[in-house]
Rosetta silent file (secondary structure, phi, psi, omega in degrees, C-alpha in Angstrom):
SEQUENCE: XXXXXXXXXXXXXXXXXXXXXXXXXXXXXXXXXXXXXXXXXXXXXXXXXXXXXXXXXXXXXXXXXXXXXXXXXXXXXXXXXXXXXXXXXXXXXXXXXXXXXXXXXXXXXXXXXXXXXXXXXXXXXXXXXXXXXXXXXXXXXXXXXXXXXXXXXXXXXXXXXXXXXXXXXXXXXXXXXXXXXXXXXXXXXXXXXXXXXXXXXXXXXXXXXXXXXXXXXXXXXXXXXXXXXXXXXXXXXXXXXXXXXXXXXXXXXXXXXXXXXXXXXXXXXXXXXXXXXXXXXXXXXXXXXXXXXXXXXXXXXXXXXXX
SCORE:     score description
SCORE:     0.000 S_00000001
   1 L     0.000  -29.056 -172.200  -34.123  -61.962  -59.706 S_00000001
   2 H   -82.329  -47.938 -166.447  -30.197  -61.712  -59.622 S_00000001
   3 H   -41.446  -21.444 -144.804  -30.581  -60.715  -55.953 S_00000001
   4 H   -89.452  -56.330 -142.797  -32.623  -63.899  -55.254 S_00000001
   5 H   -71.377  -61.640 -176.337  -29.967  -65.923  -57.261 S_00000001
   6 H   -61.962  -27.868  172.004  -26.838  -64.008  -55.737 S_00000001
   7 H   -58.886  -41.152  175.116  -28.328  -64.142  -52.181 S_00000001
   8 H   -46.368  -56.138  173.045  -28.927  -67.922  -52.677 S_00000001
   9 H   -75.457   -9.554 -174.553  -25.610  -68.633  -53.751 S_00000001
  10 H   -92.454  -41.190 -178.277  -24.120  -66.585  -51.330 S_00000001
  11 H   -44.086  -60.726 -157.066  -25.945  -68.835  -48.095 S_00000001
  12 H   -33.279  -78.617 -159.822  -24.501  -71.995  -49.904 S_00000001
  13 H   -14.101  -47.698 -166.158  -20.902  -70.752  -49.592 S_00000001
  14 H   -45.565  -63.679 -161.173  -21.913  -69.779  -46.169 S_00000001
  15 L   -40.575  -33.002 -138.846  -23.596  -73.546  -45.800 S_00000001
  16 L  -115.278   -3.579  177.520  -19.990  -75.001  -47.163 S_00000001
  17 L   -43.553  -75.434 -164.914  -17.586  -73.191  -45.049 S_00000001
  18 L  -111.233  118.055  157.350  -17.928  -76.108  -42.304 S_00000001
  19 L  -113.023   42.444  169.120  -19.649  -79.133  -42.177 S_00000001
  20 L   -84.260  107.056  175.276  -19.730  -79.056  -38.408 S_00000001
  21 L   -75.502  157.756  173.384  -22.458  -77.785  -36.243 S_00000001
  22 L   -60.675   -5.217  167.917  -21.446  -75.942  -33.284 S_00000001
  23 L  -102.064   37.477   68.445  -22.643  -78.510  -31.057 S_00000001
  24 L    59.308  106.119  166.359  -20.512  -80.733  -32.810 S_00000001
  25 E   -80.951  167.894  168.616  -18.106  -82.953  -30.617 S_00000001
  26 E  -134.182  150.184 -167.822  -14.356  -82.607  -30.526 S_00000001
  27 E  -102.068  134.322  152.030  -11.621  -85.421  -30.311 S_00000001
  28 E  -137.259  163.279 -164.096   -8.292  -84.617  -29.721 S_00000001
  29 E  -114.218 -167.936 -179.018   -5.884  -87.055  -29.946 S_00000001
  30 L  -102.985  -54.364  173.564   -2.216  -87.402  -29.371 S_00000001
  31 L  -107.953 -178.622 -173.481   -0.475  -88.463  -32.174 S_00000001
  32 L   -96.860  -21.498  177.805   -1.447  -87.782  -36.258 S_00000001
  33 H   -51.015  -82.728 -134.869   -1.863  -92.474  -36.500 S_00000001
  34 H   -73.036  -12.237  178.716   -4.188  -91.878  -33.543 S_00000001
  35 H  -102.814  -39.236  178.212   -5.831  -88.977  -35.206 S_00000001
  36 H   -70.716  -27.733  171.516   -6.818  -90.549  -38.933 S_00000001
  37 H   -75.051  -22.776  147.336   -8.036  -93.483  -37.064 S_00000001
  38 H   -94.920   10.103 -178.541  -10.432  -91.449  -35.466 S_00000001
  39 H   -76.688  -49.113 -168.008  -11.212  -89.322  -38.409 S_00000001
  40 H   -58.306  -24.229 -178.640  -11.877  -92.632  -40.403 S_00000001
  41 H   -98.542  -21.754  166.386  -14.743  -93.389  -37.601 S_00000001
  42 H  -107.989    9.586  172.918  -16.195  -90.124  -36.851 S_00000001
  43 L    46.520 -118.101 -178.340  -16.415  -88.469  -40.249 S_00000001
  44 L   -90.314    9.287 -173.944  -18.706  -85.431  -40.449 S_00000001
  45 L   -82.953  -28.745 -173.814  -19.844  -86.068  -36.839 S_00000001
  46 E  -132.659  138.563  163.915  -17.001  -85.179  -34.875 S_00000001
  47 E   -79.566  169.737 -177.616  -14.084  -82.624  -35.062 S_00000001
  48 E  -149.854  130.524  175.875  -10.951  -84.560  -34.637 S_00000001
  49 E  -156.839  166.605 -150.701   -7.529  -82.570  -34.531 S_00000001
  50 E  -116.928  119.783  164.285   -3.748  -84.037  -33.408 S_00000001
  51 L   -63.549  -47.480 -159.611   -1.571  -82.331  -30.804 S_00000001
  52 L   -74.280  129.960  157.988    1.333  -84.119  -32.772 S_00000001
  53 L   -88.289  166.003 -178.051    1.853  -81.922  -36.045 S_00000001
  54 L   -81.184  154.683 -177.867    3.270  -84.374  -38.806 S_00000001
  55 L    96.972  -26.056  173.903    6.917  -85.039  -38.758 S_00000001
  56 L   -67.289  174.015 -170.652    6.883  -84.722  -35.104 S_00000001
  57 L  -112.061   95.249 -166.737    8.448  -86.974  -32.331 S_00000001
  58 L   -63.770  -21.482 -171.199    6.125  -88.155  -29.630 S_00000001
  59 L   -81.505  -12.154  177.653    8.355  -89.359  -27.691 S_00000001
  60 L  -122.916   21.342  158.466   10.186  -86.488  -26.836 S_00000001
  61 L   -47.843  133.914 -167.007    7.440  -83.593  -27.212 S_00000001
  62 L  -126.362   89.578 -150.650    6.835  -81.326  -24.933 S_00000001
  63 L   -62.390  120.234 -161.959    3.448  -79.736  -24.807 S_00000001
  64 L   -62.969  138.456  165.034    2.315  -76.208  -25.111 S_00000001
  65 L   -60.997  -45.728 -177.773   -0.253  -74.225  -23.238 S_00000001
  66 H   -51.767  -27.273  170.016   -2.097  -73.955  -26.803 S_00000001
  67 H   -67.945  -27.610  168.031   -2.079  -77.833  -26.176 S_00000001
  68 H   -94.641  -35.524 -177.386   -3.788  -77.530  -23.159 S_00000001
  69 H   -64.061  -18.709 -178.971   -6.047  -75.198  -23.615 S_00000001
  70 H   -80.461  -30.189  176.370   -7.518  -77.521  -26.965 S_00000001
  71 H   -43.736  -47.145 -160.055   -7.488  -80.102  -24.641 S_00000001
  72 H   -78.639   -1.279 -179.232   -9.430  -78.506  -22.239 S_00000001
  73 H   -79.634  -41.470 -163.702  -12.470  -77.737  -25.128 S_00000001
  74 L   -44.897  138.810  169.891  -12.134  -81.725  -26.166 S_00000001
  75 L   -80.787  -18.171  166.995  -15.002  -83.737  -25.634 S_00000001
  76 E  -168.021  138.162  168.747  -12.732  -86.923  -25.502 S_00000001
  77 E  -101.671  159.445  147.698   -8.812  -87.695  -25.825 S_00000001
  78 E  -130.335  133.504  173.403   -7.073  -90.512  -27.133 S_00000001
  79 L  -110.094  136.653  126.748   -3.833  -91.633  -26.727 S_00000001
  80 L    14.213  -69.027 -162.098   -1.367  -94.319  -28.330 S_00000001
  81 L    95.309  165.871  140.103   -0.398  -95.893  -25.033 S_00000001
  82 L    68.198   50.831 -174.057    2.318  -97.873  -24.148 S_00000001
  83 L    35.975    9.597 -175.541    4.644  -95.066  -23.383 S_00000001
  84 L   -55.395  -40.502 -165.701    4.831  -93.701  -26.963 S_00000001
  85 L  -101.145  109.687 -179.768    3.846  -90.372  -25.870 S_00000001
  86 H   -44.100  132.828  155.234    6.607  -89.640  -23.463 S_00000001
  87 H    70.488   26.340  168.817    6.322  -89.323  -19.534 S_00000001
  88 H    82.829   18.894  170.744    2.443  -89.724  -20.331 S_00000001
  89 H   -66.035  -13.871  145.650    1.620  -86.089  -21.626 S_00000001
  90 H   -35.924  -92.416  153.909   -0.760  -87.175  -23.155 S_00000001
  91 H   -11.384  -72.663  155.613   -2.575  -88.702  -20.497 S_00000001
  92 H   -41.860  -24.962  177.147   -1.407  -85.695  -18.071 S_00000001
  93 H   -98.705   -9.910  163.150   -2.901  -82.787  -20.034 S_00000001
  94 H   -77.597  -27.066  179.270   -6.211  -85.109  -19.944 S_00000001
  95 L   -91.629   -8.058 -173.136   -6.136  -85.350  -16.155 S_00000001
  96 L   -83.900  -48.980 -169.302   -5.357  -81.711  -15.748 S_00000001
  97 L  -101.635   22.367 -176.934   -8.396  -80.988  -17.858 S_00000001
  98 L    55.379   39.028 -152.307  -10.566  -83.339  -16.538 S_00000001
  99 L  -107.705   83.166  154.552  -11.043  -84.973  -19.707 S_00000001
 100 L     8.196   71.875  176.729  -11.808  -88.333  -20.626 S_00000001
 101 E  -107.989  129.778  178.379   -9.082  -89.985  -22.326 S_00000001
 102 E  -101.080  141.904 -165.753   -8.945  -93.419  -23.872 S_00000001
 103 L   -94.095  172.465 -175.282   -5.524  -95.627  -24.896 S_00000001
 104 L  -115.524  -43.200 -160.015   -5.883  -96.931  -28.234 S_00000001
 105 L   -68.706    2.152 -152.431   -3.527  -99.867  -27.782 S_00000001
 106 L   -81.457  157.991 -172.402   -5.749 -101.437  -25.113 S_00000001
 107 L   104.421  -45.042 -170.373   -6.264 -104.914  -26.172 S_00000001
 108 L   -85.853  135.352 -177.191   -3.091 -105.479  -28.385 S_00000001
 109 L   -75.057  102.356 -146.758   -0.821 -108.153  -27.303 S_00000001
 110 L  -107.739  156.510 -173.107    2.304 -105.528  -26.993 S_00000001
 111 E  -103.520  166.473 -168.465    5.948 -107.002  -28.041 S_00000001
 112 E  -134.001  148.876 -138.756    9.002 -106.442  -25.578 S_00000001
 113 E  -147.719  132.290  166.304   11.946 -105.015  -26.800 S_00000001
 114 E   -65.537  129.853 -163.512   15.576 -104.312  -25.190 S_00000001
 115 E  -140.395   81.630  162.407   16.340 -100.735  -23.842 S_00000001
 116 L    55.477   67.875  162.363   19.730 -100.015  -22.249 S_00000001
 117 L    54.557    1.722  172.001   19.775 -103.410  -20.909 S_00000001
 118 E  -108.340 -177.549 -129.823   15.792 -103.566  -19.693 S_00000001
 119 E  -122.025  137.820  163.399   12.890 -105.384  -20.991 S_00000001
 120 E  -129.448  146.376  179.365   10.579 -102.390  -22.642 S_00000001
 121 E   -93.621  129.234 -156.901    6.827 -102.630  -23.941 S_00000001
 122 E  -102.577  103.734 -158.254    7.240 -101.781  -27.443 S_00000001
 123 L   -87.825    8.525 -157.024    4.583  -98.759  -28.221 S_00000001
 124 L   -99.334   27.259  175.585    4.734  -98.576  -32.010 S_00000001
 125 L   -11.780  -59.892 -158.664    1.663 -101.099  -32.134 S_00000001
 126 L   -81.596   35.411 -176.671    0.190  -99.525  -35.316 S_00000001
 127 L  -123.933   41.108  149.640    2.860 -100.650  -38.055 S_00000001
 128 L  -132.508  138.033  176.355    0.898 -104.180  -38.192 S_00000001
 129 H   -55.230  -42.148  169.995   -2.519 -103.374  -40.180 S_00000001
 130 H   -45.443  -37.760 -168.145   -4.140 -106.385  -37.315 S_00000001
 131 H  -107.529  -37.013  178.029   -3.477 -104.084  -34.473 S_00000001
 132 H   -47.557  -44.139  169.067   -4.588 -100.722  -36.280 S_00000001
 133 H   -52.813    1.313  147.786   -7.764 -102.663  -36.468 S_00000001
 134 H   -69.663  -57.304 -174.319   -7.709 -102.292  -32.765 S_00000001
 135 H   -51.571  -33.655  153.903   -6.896  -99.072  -32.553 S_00000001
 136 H   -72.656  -31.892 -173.364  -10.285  -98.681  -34.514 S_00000001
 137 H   -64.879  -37.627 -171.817  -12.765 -100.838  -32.847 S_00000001
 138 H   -75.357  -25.897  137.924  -11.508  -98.701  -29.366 S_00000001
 139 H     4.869  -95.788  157.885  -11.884  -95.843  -31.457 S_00000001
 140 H   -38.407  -74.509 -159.400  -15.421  -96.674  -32.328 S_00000001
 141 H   -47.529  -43.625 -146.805  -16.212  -98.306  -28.955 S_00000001
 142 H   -87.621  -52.070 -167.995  -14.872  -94.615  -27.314 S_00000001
 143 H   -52.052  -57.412 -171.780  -17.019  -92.522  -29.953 S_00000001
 144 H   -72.602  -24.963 -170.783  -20.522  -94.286  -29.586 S_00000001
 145 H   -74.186  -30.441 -178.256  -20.319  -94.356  -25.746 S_00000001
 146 H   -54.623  -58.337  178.422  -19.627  -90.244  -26.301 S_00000001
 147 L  -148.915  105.390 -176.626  -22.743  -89.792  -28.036 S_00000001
 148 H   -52.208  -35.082  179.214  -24.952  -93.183  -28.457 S_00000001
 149 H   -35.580  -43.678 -176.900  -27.424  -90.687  -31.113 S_00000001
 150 H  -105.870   29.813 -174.516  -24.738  -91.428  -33.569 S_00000001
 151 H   -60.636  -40.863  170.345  -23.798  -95.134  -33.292 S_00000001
 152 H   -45.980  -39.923 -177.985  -25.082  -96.139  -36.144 S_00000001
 153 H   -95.762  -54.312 -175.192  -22.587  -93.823  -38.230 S_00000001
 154 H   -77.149  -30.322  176.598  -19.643  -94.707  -36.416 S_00000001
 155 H  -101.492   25.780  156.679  -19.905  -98.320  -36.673 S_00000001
 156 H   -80.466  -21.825 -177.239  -20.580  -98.242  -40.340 S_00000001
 157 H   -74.993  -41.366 -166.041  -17.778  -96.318  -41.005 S_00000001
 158 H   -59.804  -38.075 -169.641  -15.298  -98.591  -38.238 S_00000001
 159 H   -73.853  -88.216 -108.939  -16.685 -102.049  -40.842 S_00000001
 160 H   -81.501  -55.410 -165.233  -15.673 -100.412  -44.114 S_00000001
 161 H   -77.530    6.890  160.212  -12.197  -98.963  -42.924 S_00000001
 162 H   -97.234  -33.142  173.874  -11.447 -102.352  -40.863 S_00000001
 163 H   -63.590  -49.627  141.557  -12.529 -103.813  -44.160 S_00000001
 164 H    -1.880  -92.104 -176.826  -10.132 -101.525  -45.474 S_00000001
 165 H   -75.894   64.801  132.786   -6.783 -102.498  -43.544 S_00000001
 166 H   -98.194  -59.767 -147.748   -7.830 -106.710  -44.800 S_00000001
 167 H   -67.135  -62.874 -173.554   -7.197 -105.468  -48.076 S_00000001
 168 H   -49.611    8.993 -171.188   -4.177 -103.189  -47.011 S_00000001
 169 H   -89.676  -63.644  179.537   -2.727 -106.247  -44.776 S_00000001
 170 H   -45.727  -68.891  134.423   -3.232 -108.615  -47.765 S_00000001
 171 H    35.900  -92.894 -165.711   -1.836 -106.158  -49.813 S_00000001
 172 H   -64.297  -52.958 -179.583    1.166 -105.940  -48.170 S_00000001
 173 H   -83.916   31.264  160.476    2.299 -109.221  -47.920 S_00000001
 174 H   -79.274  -61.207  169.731    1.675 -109.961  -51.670 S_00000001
 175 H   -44.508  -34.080  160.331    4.312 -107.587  -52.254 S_00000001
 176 L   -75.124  -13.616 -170.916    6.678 -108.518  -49.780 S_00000001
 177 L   -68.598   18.603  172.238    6.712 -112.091  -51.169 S_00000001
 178 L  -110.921   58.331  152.435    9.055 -110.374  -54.209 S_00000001
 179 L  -132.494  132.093  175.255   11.531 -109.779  -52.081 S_00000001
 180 L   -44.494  117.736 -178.285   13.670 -113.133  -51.683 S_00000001
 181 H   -16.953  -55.198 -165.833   13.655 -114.325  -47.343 S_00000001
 182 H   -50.427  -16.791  173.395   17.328 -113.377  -48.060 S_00000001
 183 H  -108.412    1.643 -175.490   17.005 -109.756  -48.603 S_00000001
 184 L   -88.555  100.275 -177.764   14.206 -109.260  -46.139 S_00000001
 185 L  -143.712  120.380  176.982   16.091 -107.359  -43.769 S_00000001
 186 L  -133.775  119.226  166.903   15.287 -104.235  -42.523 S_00000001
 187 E   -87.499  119.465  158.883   17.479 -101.537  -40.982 S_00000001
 188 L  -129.888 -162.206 -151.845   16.029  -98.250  -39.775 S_00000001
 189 L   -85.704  -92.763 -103.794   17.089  -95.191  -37.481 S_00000001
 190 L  -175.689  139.091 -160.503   15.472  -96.532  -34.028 S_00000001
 191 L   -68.773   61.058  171.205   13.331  -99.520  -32.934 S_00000001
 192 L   -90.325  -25.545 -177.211   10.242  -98.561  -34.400 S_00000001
 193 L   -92.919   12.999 -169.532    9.431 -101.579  -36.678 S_00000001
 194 L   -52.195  -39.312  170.896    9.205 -104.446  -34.429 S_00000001
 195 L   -46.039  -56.179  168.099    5.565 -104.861  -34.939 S_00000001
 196 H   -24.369  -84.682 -178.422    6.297 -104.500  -38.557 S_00000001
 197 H   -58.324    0.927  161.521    9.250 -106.841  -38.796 S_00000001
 198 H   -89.104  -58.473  175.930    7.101 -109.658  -36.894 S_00000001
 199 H   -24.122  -59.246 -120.102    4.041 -109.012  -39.290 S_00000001
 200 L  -149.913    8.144  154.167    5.676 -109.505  -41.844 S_00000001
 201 L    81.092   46.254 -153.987    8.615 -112.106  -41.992 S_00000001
 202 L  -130.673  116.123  179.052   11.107 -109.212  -41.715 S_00000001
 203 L    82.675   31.491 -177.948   14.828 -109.909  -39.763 S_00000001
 204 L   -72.112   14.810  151.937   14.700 -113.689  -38.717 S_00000001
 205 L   -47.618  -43.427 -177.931   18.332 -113.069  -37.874 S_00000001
 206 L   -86.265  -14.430 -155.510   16.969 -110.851  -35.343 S_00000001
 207 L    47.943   60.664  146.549   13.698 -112.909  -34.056 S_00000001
 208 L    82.150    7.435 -151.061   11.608 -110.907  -36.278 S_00000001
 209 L  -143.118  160.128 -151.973   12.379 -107.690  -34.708 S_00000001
 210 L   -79.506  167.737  174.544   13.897 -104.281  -35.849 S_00000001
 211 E  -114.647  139.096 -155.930   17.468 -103.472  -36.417 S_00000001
 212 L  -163.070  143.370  177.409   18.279 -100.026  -35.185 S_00000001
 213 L   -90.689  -15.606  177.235   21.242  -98.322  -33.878 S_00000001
 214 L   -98.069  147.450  153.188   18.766  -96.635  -31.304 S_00000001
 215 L   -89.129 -174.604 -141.009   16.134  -97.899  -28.926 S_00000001
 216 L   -78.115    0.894 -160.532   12.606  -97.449  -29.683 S_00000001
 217 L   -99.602  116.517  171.411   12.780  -93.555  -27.512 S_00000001
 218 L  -108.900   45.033  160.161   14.456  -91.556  -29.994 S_00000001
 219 L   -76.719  -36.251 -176.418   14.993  -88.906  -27.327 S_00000001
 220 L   -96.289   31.490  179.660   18.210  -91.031  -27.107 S_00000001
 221 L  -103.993   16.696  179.265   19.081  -90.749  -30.600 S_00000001
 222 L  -108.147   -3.854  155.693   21.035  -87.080  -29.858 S_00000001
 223 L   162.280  -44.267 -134.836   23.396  -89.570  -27.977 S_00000001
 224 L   -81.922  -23.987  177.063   22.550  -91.226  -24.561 S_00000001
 225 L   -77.966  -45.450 -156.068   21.283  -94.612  -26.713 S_00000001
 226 L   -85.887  131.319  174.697   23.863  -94.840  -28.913 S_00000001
 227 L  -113.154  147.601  159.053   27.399  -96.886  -27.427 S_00000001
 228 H   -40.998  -33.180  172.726   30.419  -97.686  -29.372 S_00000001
 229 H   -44.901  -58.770 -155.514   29.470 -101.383  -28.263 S_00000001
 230 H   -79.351  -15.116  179.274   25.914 -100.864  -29.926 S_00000001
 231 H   -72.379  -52.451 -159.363   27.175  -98.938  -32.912 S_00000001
 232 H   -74.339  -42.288 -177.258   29.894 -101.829  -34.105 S_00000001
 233 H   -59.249  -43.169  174.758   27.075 -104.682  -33.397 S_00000001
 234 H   -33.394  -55.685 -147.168   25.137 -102.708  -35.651 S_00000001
 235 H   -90.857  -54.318  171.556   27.431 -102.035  -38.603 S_00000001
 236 H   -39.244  -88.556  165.665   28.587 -106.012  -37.862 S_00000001
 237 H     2.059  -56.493 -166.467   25.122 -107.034  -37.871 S_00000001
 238 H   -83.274  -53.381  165.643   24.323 -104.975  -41.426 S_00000001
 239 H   -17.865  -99.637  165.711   27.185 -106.573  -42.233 S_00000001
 240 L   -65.999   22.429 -175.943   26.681 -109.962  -41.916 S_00000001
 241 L  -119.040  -34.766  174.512   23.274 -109.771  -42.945 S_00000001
 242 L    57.361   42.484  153.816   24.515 -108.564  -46.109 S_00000001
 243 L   -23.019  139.932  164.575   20.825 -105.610  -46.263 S_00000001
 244 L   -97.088  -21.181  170.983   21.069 -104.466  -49.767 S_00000001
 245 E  -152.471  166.122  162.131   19.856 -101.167  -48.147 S_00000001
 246 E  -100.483  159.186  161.883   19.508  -99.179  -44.640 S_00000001
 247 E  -134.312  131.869  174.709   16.366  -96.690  -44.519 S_00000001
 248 E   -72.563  133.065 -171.103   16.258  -93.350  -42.887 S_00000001
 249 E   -83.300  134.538  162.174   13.040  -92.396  -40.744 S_00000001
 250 L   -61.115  -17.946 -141.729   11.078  -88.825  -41.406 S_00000001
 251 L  -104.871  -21.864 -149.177   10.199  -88.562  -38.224 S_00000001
 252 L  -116.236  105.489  173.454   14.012  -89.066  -37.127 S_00000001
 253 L   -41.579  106.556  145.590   17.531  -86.934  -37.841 S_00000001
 254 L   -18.182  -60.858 -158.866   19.250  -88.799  -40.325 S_00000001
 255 H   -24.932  -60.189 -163.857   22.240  -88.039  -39.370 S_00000001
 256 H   -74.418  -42.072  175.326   23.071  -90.874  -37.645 S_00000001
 257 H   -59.235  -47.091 -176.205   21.429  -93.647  -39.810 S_00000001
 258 H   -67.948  -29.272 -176.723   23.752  -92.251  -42.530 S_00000001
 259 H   -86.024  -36.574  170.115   26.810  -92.575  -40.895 S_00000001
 260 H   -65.515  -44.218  171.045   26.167  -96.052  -39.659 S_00000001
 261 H   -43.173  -25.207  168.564   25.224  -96.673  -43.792 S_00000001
 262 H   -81.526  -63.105 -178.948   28.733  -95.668  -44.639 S_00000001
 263 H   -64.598  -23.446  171.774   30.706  -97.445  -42.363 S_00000001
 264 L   -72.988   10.177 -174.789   28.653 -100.619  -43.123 S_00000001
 265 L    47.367   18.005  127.683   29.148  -99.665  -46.949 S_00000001
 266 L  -143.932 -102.024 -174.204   25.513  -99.453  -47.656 S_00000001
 267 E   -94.323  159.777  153.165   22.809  -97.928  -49.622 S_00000001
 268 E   -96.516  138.018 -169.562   19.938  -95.858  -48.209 S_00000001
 269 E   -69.683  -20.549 -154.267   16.908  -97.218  -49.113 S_00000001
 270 E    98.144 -173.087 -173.190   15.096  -94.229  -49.018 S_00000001
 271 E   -97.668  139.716  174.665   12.831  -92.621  -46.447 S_00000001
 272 E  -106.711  159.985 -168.191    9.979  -94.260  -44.082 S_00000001
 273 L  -107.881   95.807  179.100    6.735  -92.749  -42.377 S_00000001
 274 L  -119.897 -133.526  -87.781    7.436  -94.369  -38.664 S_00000001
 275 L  -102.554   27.014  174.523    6.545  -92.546  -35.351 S_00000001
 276 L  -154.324  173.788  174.328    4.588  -89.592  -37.448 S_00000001
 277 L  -121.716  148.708 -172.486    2.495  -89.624  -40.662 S_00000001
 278 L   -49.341  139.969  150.209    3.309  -87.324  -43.848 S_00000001
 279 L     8.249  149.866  152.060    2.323  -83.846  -44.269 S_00000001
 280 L   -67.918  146.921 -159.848   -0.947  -82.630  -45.550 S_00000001
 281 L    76.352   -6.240 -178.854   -1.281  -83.559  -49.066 S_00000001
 282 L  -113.266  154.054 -169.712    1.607  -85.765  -49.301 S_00000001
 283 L   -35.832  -27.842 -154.800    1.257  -89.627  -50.256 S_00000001
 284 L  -130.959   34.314  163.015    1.593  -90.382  -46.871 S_00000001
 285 L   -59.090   -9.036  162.555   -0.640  -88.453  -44.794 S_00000001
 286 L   -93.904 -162.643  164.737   -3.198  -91.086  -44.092 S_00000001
 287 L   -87.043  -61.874  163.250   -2.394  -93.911  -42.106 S_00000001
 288 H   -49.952  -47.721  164.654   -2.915  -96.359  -45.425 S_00000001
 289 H   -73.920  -20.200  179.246   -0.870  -93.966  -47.733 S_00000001
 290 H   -80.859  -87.920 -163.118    2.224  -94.214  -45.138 S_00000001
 291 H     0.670  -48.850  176.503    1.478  -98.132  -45.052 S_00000001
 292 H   -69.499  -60.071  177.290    1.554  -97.785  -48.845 S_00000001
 293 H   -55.242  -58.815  177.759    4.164  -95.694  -49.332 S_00000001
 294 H   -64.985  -23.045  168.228    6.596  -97.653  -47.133 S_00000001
 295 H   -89.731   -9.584  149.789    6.002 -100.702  -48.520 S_00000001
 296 H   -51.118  -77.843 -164.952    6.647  -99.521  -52.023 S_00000001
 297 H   -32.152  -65.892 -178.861    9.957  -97.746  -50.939 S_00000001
 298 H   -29.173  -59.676  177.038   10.723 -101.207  -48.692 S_00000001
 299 H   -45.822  -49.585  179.998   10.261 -103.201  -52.227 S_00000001
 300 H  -105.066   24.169  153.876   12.004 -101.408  -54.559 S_00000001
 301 L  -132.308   35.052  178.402   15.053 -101.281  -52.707 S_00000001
 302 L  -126.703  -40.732 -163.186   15.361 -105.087  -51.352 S_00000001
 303 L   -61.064  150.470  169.409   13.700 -106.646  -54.103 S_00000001
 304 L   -57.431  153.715 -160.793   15.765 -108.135  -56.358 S_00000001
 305 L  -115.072   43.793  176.475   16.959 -105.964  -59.039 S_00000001
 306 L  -130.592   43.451 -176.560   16.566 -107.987  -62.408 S_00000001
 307 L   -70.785    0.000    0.000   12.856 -108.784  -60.831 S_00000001
């Protein structure tokens, strides 16, 4: 009888290792945004794993044979778009490997943004909750054409977590209304928040759009972006905006964000989840926990402070 009992109990474990069969498909995606959004639609059906580890920089990554070779198991890629993932590598390690790959971005009305004096398509689509709900339906859209058996499961899951970003959307701007028009100003390391700052009433000094000492490639934040010209408009700018705080990006070397906060004399706001999502296990490892996270942090250091 214990044999019976311990054999029994020993299968579960087995049963609980994984709950993937080996014919299982697998997604891999480009970035970790581009990876929870297809986690939220293929659940237990699909593996889903991120070339991008968190904290990384897409735009100036440079991809690994271990990167190709996962590629070359994937049953479908997705990418970002929109040049986020620098010089296409994305894209390129999908054509190498004969791969399917799908943009996420396709659809979204993309904003254009200055770059060393040219007009740039602005790839950081997924910091308004309205266009992550793109980024799921193409998701979805990509998954059920992969395997039609399981449509039914992805586009129950794609309604509740588009159901989801309504609330987080809603949310947000309940929260931003405490911060007086006058303080809604937001400075970060490089011209990641334009979506954001559009969304969301953020910079009308600016037409809505981020303030950054950097353009949105922070490949040029080790120097090639930054001019003495663009650095003084900045600190002028922060200035005469009178930001009760600058915020530093994880994704991004301080360094530079701090040093413009000093000569413009002010605070750091704390740290934001832009062109990567948080660690495993940390608040902001989902796409809705960064969302969440940043718009606390955003709040309690604009808002007024006898709120």
């Amino acid at each position: 009888m214990i044999r019976i009992v311990v054999l029994i109990v020993g299968v579960a474990l087995c049963q609980s290792v994984s709950v993937y069969a080996a014919d299982d498909c697998l997604v891999v995606t480009s970035t970790t945004q581009t990876a929870d959004f297809a986690r939220q639609v293929a659940g237990d059906d699909c593996r889903v794993k991120s070339i991008l580890a968190p904290g990384a920089d897409p735009h100036t990554y440079m991809p690994t044979p271990a990167d190709a070779a996962l590629v070359r198991e994937a049953d479908l890629c997705l990418q970002n778009g929109l040049n986020l993932e620098g010089n296409n590598w994305m894209g390129k390690l999908a054509h190498d490997a004969g791969k399917p790959v799908v943009i996420l971005t396709t659809g979204i009305a993309p904003l254009e943004t200055q770059y060393e004096g040219h007009a740039i398509l602005d790839p950081h689509a997924w910091f308004s909750p309205q266009n992550a709900a793109v980024y799921v339906k193409n998701a979805r859209d990509a998954l059920v054409e992969l395997d039609p058996e399981k449509a039914s499961n992805f586009k129950a899951r794609a309604n509740l977590y588009l159901r989801e970003l309504r609330v987080l959307d809603g949310w947000m701007k309940a929260e931003f209304n405490s911060i007086p028009p006058r303080r809604r100003i937001l400075v970060t390391s490089h011209d990641a928040f334009n979506y954001f700052c559009r969304a969301f009433f953020f910079n009308p000094q600016n037409n809505y759009l981020s303030l950054a000492p950097v353009g949105w490639s922070t490949g040029s934040e080790v120097g090639a972006g930054m001019t003495p010209a663009r650095r003084a408009q900045v600190v002028s700018s922060i200035q005469a905006s009178g930001a009760p705080a600058i915020f530093v990006e994880t994704s991004v070397n301080p360094k530079l964000i701090r040093e413009i906060a000093r000569e413009a004399g002010v605070a750091i706001g704390g740290k934001l989840y832009s062109d990567s999502m948080g660690n495993v296990d940390s608040a902001g490892e989902t796409y809705i926990g960064m969302m969440r996270e940043n718009t606390l942090t955003i709040v309690n250091a604009l808002r007024k402070d006898d709120r």
